[in-house]
C-alpha positions in Angstrom: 224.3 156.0 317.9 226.2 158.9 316.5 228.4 158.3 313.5 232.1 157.8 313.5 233.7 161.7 312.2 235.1 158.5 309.3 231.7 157.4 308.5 230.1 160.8 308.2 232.9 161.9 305.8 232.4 159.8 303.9 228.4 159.8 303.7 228.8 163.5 303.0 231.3 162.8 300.1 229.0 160.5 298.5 226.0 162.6 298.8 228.1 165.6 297.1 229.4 163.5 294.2 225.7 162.0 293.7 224.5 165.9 293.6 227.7 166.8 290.8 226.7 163.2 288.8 223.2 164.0 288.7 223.0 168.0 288.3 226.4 168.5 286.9 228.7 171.0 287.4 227.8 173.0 291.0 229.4 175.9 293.2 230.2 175.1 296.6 227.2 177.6 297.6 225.1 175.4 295.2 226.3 172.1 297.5 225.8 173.5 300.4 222.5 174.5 299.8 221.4 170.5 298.4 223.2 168.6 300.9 222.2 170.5 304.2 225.8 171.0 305.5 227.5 173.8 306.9 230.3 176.1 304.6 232.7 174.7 306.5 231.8 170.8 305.8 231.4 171.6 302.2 235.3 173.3 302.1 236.4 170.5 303.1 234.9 167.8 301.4 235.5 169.5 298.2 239.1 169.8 299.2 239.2 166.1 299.6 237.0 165.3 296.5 239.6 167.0 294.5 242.4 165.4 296.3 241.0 161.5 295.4 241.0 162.9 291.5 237.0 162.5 291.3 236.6 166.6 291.2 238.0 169.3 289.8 237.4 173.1 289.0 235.5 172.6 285.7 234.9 177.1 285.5 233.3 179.7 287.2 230.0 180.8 287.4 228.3 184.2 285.5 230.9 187.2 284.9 229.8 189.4 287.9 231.1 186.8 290.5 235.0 186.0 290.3 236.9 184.0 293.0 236.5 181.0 295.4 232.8 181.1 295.8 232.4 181.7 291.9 233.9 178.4 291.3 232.4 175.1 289.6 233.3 171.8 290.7 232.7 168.9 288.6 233.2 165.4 288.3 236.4 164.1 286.2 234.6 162.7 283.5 237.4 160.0 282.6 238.1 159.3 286.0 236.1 155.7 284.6 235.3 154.2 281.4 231.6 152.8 281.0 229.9 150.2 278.1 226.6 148.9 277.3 225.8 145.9 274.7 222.4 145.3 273.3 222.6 141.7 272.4 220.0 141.0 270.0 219.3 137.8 267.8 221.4 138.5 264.8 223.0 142.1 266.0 225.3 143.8 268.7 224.7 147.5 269.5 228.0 148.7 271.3 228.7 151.9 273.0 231.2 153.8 275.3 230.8 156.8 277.5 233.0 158.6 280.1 231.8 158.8 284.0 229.1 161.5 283.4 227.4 159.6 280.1 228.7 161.5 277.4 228.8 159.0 274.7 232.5 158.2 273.0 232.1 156.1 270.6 229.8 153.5 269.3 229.3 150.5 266.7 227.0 147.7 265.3 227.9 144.4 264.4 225.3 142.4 262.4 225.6 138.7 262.9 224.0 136.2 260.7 221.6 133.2 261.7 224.6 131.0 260.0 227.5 132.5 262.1 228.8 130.2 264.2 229.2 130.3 268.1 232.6 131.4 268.1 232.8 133.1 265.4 229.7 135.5 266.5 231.7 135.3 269.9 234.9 136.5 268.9 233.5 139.3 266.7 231.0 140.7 269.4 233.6 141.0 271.7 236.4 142.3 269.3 233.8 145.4 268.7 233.7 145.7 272.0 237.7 146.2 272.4 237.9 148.1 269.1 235.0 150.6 270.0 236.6 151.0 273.2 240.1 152.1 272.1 238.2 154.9 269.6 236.9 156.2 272.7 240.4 156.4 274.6 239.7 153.8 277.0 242.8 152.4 278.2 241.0 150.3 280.6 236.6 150.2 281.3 235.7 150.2 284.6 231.7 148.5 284.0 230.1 146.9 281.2 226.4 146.7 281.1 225.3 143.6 278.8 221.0 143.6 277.9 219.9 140.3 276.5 216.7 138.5 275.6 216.7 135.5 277.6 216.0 134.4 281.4 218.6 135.8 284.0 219.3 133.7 287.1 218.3 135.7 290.1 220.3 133.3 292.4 223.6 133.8 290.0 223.2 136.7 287.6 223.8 134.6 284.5 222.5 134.5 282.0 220.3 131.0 281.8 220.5 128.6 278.6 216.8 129.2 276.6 215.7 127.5 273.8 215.1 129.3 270.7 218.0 131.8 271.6 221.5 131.5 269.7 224.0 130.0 272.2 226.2 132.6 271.6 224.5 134.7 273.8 225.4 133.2 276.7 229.0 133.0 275.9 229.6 135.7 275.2 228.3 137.3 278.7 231.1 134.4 279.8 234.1 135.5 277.0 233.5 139.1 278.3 234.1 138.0 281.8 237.3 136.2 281.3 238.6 138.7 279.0 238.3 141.9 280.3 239.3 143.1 284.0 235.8 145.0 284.1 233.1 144.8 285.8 230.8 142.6 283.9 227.0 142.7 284.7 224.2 141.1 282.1 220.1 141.8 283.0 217.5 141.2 280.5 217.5 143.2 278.1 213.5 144.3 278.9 214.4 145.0 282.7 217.3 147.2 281.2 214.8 149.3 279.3 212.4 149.6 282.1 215.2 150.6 284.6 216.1 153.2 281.9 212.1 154.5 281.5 212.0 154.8 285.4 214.5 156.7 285.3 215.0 158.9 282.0 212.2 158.2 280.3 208.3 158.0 280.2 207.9 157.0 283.7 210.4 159.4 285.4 208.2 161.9 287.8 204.9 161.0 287.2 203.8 160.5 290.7 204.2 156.5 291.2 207.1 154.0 291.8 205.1 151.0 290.4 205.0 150.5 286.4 204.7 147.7 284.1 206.8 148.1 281.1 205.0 146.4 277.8 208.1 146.0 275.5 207.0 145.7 271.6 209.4 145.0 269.0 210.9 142.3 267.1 209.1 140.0 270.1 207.1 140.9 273.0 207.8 140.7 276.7 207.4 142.9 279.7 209.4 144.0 283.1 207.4 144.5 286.2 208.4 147.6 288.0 207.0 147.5 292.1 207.5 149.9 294.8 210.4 151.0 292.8 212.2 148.0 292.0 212.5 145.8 289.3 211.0 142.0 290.0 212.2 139.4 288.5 210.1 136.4 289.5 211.4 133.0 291.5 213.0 131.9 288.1 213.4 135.2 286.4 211.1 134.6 284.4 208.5 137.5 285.4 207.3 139.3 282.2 207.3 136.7 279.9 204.1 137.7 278.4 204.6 136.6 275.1 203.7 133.0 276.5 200.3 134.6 277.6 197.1 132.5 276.2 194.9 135.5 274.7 192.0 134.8 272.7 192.2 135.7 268.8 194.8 132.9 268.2 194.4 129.5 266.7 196.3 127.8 269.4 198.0 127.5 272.9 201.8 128.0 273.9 203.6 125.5 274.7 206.6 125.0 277.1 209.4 125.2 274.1 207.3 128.3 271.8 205.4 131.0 272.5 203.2 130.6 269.3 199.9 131.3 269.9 200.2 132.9 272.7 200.5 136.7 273.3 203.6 137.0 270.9 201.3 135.6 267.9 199.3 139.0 268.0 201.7 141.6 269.6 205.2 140.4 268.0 206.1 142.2 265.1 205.0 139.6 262.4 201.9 139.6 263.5 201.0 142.9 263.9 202.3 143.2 260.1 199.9 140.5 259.1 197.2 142.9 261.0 198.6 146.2 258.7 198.0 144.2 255.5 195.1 143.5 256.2 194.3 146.9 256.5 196.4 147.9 253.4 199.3 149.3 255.3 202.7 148.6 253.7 205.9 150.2 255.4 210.1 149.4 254.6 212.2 149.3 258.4 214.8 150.9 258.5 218.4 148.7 259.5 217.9 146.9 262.7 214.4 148.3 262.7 211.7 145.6 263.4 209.1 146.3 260.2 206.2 146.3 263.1 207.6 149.8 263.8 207.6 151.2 260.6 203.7 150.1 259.7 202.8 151.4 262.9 204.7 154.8 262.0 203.1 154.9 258.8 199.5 154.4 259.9 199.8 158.4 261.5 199.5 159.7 258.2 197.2 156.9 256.3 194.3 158.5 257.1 191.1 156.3 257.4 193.2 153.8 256.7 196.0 154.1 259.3 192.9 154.7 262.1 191.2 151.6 261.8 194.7 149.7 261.8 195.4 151.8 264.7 192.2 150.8 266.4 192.5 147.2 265.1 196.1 146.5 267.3 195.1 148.5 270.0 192.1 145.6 270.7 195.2 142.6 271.5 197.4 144.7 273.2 194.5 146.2 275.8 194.0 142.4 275.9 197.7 141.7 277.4 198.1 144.9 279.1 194.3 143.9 281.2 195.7 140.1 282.4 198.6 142.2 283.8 196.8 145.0 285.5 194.0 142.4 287.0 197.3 140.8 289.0 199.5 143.5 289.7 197.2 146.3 289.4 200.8 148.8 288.4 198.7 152.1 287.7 200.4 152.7 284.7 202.1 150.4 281.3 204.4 152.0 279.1 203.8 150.7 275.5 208.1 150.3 275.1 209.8 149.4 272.3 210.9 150.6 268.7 206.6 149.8 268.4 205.6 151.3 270.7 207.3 154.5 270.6 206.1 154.6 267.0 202.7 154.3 268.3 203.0 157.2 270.3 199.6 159.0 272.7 197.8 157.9 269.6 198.1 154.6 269.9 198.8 154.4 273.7 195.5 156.3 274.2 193.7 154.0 272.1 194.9 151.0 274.4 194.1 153.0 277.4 190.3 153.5 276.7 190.1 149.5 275.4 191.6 148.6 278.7 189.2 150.7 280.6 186.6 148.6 279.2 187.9 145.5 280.4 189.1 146.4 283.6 187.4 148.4 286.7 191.0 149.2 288.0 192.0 152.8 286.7 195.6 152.0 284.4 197.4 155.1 282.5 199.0 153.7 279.6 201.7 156.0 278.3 204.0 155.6 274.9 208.0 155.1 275.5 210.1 158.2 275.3 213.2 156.0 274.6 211.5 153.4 272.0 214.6 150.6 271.6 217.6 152.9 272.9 216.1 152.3 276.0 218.0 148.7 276.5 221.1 150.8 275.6 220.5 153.4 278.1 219.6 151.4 280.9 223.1 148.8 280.6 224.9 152.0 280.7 222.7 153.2 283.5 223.8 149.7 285.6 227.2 150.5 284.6 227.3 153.8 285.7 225.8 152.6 289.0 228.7 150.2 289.5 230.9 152.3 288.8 230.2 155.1 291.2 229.2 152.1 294.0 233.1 151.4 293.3 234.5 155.0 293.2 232.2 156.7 295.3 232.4 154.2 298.4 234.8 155.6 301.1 238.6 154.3 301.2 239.1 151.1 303.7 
């Protein structure tokens, strides 16, 4: 059945502004020649477009062409508000961007192992409302919250885990009841596999299945199938660091992931593994000091090689029990570590896992490194926002 003159408005609307958020600023030649639609349509929609307040004439196009069809139409860029969190163990990352990403302001709020729960609370979401008002927004639209921890996938909350401070989940829930924004929290290793799909070091490379190996302070991993992000019956899926691996003088338990995965991929105990191979390195602020030993092995020499060799052994290790179930084609070595390993240490992992495994897996480095949690809450954002303003009126 035909659709309603209504209904294909507004499909045609959406499909324009989705051209203008992702390609930017376009003629109305330039839409009518990615959409399909006739000159005509296109006059029109842009007419209404500008009309709602989500386009306007933004300039014109080279200085031959003057006129209507020289025009540039863009989206209003604080037509919304957006924010992102990255709720780590003893730290808050906060920023704000307009509609199109443009980043407006951002702060970090360190928060002690000794603060207490409301305390840690009120100040995490106090950045949040000062960094906000820097940026000029009156009011956000979406906030996009990453955290470690297990996300409901019945409820979207963010589930009570041991071993994580309980101000975590409150303030997901303080957030909610203060602000008249949309409020939307995903772990915080799904976030930065959402953002490496799309941005980063597994946009375009001819596959919609990925496993995301996220090293850094901890370890985990987000599972990336036919496109989407799985989150497992509990939402648990990708809790490698739980993963029995040999090398380690015990088994994880139910309540700690010591000796399991996490003993020789977290970042104490690939330090441990640098020592050993006389590797020293200071971190930087909010830097875990895995990443800086692994930067400094690139120019260590013999030294930095065999280190380099040494921590590529474990991690083929977890990155082969994942590619013998899911078989993903490709990992992403993610994280603050693993972009600091780069294709030298990513290609190290690739020909250990080829030795373990008869089922061909590219392993690639992280274009993003720990910005990717960042990028992909604003990324959710952003899509809630546009599901929101882009939908058609009624």
């Amino acid at each position: 059945m035909a659709a309603s003159p209504s209904t294909a408005r507004a499909i045609n609307d959406r499909l324009a502004l989705e051209f203008l958020q992702d390609e930017g600023p376009l003629t109305a030649g330039q839409l009518k020649a990615l959409t399909g639609l006739s000159r005509p349509t296109v006059a029109d929609l842009v007419e209404r477009l500008q009309g709602s307040g989500l386009v306007t004439i933004v300039g014109e196009t080279g200085g031959r062409r003057r006129g209507p069809n020289a025009r540039l139409y863009g989206l209003v860029a604080d037509r919304a508000h957006l924010a992102a969190l990255d709720v780590r163990t003893q730290s808050v990352t906060v920023v704000v961007t307009d509609l199109l990403g443009a980043t407006l302001a951002e702060a970090v709020l360190p928060i002690g192992s000794d603060t207490g729960t409301e305390p840690a609370v009120e100040g995490a979401a106090a950045l949040l409302e000062r960094t906000a008002r820097e940026a000029g927004a009156v009011r956000l639209h979406s906030v996009g919250i990453g955290a470690p921890g297990l996300i409901d996938p019945v409820t979207g909350e963010l589930r009570e885990t041991s071993g994580l401070p309980a101000w975590h989940r409150r303030l997901v829930a303080a957030l909610q009841e203060r602000l008249t924004a949309t409020v939307l929290v995903e772990n915080e290793t799904n976030l930065a596999a959402v953002a490496e799909q799309r941005v980063g070091a597994a946009r375009d490379r001819g596959t919609d299945s990925f496993v995301l190996l996220w090293l850094g302070f901890g370890v985990g991993a987000a599972l990336v199938l036919d496109g989407k992000v799985r989150r497992g019956a509990s939402g648990g899926a990708g809790e490698i660091g739980f993963l029995p691996v040999p090398g380690t003088s015990g088994l994880p338990s139910a309540t700690a992931c010591d000796g399991g995965f996490h003993t020789l991929a977290g970042s104490a105990g690939i330090c441990e593994l640098a020592e050993r191979h006389g590797l020293f390195a200071e971190a930087g602020p909010q830097e875990p000091p895995a990443a800086a030993v692994v930067r400094a092995a690139h120019t260590a020499g013999a030294a930095g090689d065999a280190f380099l060799d040494a921590l590529a052994a474990p991690l083929a290790v977890g990155a082969a029990a994942i590619s013998a179930v899911l078989d993903p084609g490709r990992v992403v070595l993610g994280g603050e570590v693993g972009q600091a390993g780069g294709t030298a240490l990513a290609s190290r992992v690739e020909t250990r896992l080829a030795e373990m495994s008869p089922l061909r897996t590219e392993v690639v480095a992280s274009s993003l490194g720990g910005a990717a949690v960042l990028r992909g809450a604003l990324l959710t954002a952003r899509d809630a926002a546009q599901n929101d303003l882009f939908a058609p009126p009624g």
